[in-house]
C-alpha positions in Angstrom: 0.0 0.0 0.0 1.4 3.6 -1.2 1.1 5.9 1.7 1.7 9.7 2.2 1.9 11.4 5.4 1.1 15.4 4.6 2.6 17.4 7.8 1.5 21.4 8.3 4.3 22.4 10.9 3.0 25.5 12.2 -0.3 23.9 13.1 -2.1 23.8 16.7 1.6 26.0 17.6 3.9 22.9 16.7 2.2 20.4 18.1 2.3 18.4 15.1 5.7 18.5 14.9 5.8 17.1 18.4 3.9 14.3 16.9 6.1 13.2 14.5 8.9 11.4 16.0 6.2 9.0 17.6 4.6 8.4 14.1 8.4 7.3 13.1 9.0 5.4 15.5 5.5 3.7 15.4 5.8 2.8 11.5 8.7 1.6 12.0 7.6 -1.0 14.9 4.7 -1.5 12.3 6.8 -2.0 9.4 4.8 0.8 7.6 6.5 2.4 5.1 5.4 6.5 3.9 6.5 9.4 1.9 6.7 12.5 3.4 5.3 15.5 2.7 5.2 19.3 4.1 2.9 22.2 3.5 5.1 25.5 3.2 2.0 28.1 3.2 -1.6 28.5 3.8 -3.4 26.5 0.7 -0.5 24.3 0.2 -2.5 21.2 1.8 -4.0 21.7 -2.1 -1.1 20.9 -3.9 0.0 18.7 -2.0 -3.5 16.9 -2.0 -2.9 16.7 -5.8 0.5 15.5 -6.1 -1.2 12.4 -4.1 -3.4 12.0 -6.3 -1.1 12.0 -9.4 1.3 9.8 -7.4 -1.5 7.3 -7.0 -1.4 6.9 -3.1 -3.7 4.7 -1.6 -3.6 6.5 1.7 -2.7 10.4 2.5 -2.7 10.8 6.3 -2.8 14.4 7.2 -0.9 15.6 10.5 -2.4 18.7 10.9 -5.9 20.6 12.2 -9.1 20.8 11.1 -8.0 23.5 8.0 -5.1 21.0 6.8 -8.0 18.0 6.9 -10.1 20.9 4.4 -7.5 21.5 2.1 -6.5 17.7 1.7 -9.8 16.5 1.6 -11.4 18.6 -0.6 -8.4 17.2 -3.3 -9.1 13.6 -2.3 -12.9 13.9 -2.6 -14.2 11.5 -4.6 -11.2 9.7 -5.6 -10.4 5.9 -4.4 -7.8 7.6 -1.4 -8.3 7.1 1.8 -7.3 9.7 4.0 -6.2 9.6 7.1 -6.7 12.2 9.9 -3.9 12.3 13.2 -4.7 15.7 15.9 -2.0 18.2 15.1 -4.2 21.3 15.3 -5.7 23.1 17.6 -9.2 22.3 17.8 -8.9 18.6 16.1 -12.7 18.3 15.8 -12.9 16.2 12.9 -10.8 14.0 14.1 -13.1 13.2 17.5 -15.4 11.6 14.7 -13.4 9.0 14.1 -13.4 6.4 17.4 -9.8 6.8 18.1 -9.0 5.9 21.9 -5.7 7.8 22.4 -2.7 8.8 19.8 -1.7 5.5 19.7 -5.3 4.1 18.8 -4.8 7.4 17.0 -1.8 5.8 14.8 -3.4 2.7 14.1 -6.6 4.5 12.5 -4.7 6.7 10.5 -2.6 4.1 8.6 -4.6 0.7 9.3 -7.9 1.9 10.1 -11.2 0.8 7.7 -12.0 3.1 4.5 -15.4 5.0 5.1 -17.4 7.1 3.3 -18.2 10.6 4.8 -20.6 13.5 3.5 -18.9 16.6 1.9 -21.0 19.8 2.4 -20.3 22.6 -0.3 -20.7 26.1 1.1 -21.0 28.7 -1.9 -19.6 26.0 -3.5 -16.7 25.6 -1.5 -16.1 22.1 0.2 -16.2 21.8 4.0 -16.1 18.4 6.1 -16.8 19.0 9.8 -18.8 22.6 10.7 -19.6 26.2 9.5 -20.4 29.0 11.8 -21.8 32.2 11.4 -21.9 35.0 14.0 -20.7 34.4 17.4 -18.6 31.5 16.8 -17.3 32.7 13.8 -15.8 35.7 15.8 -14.5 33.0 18.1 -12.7 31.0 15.2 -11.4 34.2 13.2 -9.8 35.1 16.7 -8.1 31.8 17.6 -6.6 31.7 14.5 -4.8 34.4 15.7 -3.5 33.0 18.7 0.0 33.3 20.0 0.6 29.8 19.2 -0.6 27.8 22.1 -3.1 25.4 21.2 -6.2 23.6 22.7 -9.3 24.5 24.4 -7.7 27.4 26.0 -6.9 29.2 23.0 -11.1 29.1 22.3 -11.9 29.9 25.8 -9.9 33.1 25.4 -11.0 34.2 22.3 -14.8 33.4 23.7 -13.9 36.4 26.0 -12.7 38.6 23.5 -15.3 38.3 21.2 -18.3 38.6 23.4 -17.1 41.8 24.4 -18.0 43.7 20.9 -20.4 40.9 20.1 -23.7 42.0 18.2 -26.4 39.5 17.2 -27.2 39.3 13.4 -30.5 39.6 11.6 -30.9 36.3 9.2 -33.2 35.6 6.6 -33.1 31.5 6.6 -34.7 28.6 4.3 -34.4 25.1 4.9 -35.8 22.4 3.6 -39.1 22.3 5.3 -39.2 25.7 6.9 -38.2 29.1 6.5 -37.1 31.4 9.6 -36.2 35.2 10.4 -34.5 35.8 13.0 -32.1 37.3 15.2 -29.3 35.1 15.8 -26.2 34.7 18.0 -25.0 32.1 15.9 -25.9 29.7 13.5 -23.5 26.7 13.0 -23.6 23.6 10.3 -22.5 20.2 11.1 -21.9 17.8 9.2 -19.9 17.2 12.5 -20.4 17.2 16.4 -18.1 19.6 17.5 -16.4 22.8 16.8 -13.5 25.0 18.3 -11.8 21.9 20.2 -14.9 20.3 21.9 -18.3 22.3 21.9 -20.7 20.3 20.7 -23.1 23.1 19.1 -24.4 19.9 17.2 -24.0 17.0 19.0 -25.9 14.6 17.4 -24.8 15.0 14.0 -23.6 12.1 11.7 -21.3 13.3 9.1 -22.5 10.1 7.0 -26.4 10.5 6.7 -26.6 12.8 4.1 -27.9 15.6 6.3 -26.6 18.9 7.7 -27.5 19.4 11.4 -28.2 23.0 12.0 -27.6 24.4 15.7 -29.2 28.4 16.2 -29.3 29.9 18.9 -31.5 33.0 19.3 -30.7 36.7 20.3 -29.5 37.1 24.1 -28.0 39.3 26.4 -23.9 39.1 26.9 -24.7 37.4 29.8 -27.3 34.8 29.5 -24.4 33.5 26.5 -21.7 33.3 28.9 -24.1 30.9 31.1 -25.1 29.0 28.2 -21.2 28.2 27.0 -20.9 25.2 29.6 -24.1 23.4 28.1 -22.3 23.7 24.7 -19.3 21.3 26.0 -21.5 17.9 26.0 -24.1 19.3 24.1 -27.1 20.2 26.6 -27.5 23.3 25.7 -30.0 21.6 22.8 -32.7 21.8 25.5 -32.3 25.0 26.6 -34.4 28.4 25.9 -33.7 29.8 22.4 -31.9 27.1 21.1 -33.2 25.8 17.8 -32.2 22.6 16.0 -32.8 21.8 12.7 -31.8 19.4 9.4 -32.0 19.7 6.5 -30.4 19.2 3.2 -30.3 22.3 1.7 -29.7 25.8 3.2 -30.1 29.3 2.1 -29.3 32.4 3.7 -29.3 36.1 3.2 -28.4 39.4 5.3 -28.5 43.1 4.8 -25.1 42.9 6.7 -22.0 40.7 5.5 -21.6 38.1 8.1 -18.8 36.6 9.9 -17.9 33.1 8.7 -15.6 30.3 9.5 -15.2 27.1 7.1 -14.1 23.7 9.1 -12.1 26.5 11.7 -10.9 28.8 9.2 -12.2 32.3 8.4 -13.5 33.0 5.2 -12.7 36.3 4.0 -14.1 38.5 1.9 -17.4 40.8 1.4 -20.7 37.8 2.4 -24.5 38.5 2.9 -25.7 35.4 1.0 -24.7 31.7 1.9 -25.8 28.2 0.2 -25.0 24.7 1.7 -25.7 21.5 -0.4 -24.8 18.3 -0.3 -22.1 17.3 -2.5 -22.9 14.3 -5.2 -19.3 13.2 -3.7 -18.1 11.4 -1.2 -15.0 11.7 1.0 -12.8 8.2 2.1 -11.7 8.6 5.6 -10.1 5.8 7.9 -12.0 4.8 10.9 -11.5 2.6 14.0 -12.1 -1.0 13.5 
């Protein structure tokens, strides 16, 4: 089997080049053999997607966070690949999906683990694997990204602080399949996973393989009254709480008078935006899972 291992050393702050000496030594106890590969910018994880693909890997594991699993994915989609997913980021949401019990469990996955076929979600087009926010926890995203290089659920926490205190809800006009909603919103996040931002689980009960987007909004509300809801968010109970809204559906179509703040799978997404799409793509997306 022809395997790649795709590294991005600056994510999660160097953690995943703290990773990679134990991935040596473990291939080598394993007998697994891999070329090596490093991004050397933002967007690289592209090219480097596509050499793999031209080099006719069977697996691409991607040592990186949640942005290195976009940019690789989004080159494997579709193809016979399987890719691989090992928590060098910061948040490392995607990853959670995938049963691992530890890095080492973490290893075996990545390199051994069975191929299965996960929904891509295409956001103006754009492909996306685990979430999308808009509002409040976009804010929160666009300001971890620029952290000081620390990683984890700290560097979220602190950005939660900073952003609530200029935070201003956002007037949406939303249709979904089955219903169509204005609103004020706080946020409004997509999941095609559970979690977001290193572990708050704005849509916990999402399957990213059923063809569905879960939808998580939560309504207009005092500074406050968000700051009591964040701990619900961490195992998901915030679902049954006051102004909290859950939804699926396959298709999604927003507009606002105001251009919104957005994150794609962690990332920000810049540039002018007052209208949004999701579908479903007609693709799917070969990931290894735990036996």
């Amino acid at each position: 089997m022809k395997t790649a291992v795709i590294l991005n050393p600056v994510s999660g702050g160097g953690r995943a080049l703290e990773i990679l000496p134990k991935i040596v030594e473990w291939t080598n106890n394993n007998d697994i053999e891999f070329e090596f590969f490093t991004t050397l910018a933002p967007g690289d994880g592209i090219r480097l997607g596509r050499l793999c693909r031209f080099k006719r890997m069977d697996r691409v594991v991607v040592l990186g966070g949640d942005g290195s699993v976009n940019e690789v994915g989004s080159t494997l989609a579709g193809s016979e690949i399987v890719m691989g997913v090992l928590p060098g980021g910061t948040g490392n949401d995607f990853y959670k999906m995938l049963g691992n019990n530890g890095l080492k469990s973490g290893f075996e996955t990545a390199f051994l683990g069975k191929p299965h076929e996960v929904d891509i979600g295409l956001v103006n087009g754009r492909p996306f694997f685990n979430t999308v926010g808009i509002g409040f926890d976009a804010e929160v995203a666009h300001r971890a990204t620029r952290s000081d290089g620390s990683s984890g659920m700290l560097v979220y926490l602190s950005a939660v602080f900073q952003s609530l205190k200029n935070h201003k809800p956002i007037e949406l006009r939303i249709e979904l399949d089955r219903v169509k909603i204005e609103s004020k919103v706080t946020l409004f996040c997509v999941g095609n996973g559970r979690s977001s931002g290193g572990g708050f689980y704005l849509t916990p009960h999402a399957n990213f393989s059923d063809g569905l987007f879960d939808i998580c909004l939560i309504e207009a509300m005092p500074k406050g009254r968000i700051f009591g809801y964040l701990p619900r968010t961490l195992n998901g109970s915030h679902v049954r709480l006051p102004g909290v809204r859950i939804y699926r559906s396959k298709k999604i179509m927003i507009e606002s008078h105001c251009e919104l703040p957005v994150h794609i799978d962690g990332e920000p997404f810049t540039g002018p935006i007052k209208k949004i799409e999701f579908i479903m793509d007609s693709r799917k997306l070969k990931v290894a899972v735990a036996k």
